[in-house]
N, C-alpha and C positions, 0 to 999 in steps of 0.2 A: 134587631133593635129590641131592647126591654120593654116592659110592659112598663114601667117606671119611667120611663125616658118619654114613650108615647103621650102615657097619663099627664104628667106634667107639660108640654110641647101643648095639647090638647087644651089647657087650661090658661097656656099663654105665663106659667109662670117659671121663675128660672129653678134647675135643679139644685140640689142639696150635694154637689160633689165640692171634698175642700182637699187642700193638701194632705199629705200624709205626717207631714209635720204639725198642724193644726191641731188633727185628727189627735193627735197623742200627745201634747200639747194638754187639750182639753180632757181626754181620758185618764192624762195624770194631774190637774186637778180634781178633778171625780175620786179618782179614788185615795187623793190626800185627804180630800171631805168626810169620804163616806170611813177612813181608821183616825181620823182625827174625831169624828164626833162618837162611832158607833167601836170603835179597838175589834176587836178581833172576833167579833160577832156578827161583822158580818160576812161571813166568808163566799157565801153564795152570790152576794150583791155584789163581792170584789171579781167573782170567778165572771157574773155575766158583762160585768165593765172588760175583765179583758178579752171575751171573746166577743165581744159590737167589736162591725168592720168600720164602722165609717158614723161620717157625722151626725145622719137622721139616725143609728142607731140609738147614739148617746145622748141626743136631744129627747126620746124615747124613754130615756132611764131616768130622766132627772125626775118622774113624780115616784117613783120608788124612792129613791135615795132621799126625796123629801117627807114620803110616808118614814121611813125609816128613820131618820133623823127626831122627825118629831114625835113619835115614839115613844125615844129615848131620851131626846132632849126636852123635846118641848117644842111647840109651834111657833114661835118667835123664831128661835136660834134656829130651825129649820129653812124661814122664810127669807133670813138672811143669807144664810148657806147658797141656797136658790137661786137670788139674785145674781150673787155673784159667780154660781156657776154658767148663769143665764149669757152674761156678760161678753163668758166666752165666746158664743156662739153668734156674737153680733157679727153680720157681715159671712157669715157661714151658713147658715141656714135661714132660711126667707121669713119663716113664723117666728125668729127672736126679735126684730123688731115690734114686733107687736106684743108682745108675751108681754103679757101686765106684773109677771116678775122683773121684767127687762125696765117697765117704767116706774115701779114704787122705790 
């Protein structure tokens, strides 16, 4: 048994495993966001989207892509971005419900 698996069980809440369709799914939204706002600058930020295995990875990444958005864009159109990557992960991951990007 993982230490992941224990941790959560331990806590009484449910785990963070989605489909593998989900999964990619949501990592190709991500990384339409991250060359639709940022082109080709961000290469480092595309490379760690495609090596996250799974859904807590990518839940993980969205405050990067959101520092990096706003950055470049600007903090508005980054908050929007977020949102709707947030979006995604309703029903996938336990903390999107509550994500106060999930309610604005």
């Amino acid at each position: 048994m993982r230490l992941r698996h224990s941790f959560w069980a331990l806590l009484g809440q449910q785990e963070t495993e989605a489909p593998s369709a989900v999964v990619e799914r949501v990592r190709l939204a991500m990384r339409c966001a991250v060359q639709e706002h940022l082109g080709e600058d961000a290469g480092a930020l595309q490379r760690q989207l495609e090596c996250t295995q799974d859904i807590e990875g990518l839940w993980y990444l969205r405050p990067e892509i959101m520092n990096a958005i706003a950055a470049q864009c600007g903090e508005a159109q980054a908050r929007n971005c977020l949102m709707g990557l947030t979006a995604l992960f309703r029903d996938h991951h336990p903390v999107a419900a509550s994500s106060r990007f999930g309610r604005l």
